[in-house]
N, C-alpha and C positions, 0 to 999 in steps of 0.2 A: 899691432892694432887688430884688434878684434871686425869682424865682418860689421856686427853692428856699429862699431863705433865707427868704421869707414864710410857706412851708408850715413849716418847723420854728419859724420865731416862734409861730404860731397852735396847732402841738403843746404847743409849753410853755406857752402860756398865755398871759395879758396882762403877767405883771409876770416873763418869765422861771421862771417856777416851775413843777410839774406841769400837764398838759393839764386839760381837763374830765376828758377820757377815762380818763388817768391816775388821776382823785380819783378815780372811780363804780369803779371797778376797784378798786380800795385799798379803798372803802368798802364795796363787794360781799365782797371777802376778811374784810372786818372783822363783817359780818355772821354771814357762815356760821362764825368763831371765835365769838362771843358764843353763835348758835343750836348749834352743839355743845357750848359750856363749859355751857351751860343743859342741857341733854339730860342731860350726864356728871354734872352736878351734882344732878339728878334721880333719877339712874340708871335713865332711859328709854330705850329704845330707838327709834330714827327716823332717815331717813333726812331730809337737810339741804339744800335747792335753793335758790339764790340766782341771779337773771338781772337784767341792766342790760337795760330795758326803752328801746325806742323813742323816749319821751319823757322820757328821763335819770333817770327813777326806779327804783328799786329793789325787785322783787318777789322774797320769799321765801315758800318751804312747807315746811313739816314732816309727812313722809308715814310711814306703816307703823309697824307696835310697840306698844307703850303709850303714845300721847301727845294720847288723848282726852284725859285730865285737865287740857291746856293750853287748852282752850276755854274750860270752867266752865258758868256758869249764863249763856246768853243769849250769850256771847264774851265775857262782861267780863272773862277771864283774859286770854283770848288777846287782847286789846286794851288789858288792862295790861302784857302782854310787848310787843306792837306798839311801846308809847309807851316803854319802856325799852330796846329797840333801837334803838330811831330817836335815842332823848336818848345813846346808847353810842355807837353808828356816828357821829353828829354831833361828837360832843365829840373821837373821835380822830380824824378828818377833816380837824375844824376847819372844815367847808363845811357849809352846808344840802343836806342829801340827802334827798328822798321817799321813803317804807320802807313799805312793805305785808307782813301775813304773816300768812298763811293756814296750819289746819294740817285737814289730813280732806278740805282741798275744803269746810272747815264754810261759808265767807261765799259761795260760790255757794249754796250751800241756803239759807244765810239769805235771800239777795237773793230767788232764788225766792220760799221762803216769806211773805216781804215784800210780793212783786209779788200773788201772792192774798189778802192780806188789802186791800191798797191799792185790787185791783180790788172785793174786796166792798164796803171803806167806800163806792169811789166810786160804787158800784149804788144803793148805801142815800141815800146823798148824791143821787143825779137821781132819785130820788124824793119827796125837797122835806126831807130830816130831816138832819140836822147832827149827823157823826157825833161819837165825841171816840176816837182812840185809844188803845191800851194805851201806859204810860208807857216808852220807847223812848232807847238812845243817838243821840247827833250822828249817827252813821254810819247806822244805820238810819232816821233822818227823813229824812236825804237822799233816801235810798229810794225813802221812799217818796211824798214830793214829787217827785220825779225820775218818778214812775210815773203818777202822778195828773194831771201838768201837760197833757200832751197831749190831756187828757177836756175836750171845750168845757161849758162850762155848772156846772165844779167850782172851786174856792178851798181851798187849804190852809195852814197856817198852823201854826205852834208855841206852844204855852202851857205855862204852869210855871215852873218853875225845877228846876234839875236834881237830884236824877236823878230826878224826876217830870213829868218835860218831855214833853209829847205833841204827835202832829198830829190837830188838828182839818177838817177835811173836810166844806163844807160847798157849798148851790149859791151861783153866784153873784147877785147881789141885782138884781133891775131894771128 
């Protein structure tokens, strides 16, 4: 097989069919249609970004207008539009695509917001008390274990069952 003819095999794909490149592109277009038909269906105003990220996933945001109300209480809207983008884009794709989507810039603040509360547990925690946190989604215990891990002499862990699910913070024993 020629040089060229192996760079067009690897464009189409393994079985002759669209590239990777291809699908994220098809799937990015298929986003930003679902994040407008939502908007119009609304009758909000915002404007609709979709970028094929680095690592072949897919980040969208929803900026400017009226479209605070996509957040909700805490993001559980905008995290139940998340998981219904992601289940729309997947299903006419037909591929597993990564889908993120933020709207305000709200999940940088959160993460922020996150990363101070994680550092107070961890304060209260190396000072010998076992903290319990407020009951939090998947996405924010990541968090705020993701934050906490680095603190030598700390343990975190999840309790509950959802959606009362908490991180616990506490020292380690020893």
């Amino acid at each position: 097989m020629t040089e060229e003819e192996q760079t067009e095999s690897e464009q189409k794909g393994e079985e002759g069919g669209p590239s990777r490149e291809q699908l994220l592109e098809d799937a990015r277009d298929d986003a930003l249609d679902f994040l407008e038909g939502l908007l119009d269906a609304m009758e909000a105003d915002g404007d609709v970004v979709a970028d094929i990220m680095p690592d072949g996933s897919i980040a969208a945001s929803i900026e400017g207008g009226d479209v605070g109300l996509l957040i909700g209480s805490r993001g559980q809207t905008l995290d139940g539009i998340q998981e219904l983008l992601r289940t729309a884009v997947q299903r006419q794709a037909q591929t597993k695509v990564r889908i993120s989507l933020d709207v305000e810039g709200y999940r940088d603040r959160r993460r922020e917001s996150l990363g101070r509360q994680a550092r107070e547990a961890a304060d209260r925690a190396l000072e010998g008390v076992e903290v319990e946190m407020e009951a939090m989604g998947a996405y924010d215990r990541k968090v705020v274990h993701e934050a906490i891990a680095p603190i030598e002499g700390l343990e975190t862990f999840s309790e509950g069952q959802e959606p009362r699910r908490r991180v616990i913070v506490r020292p380690l024993e020893e």
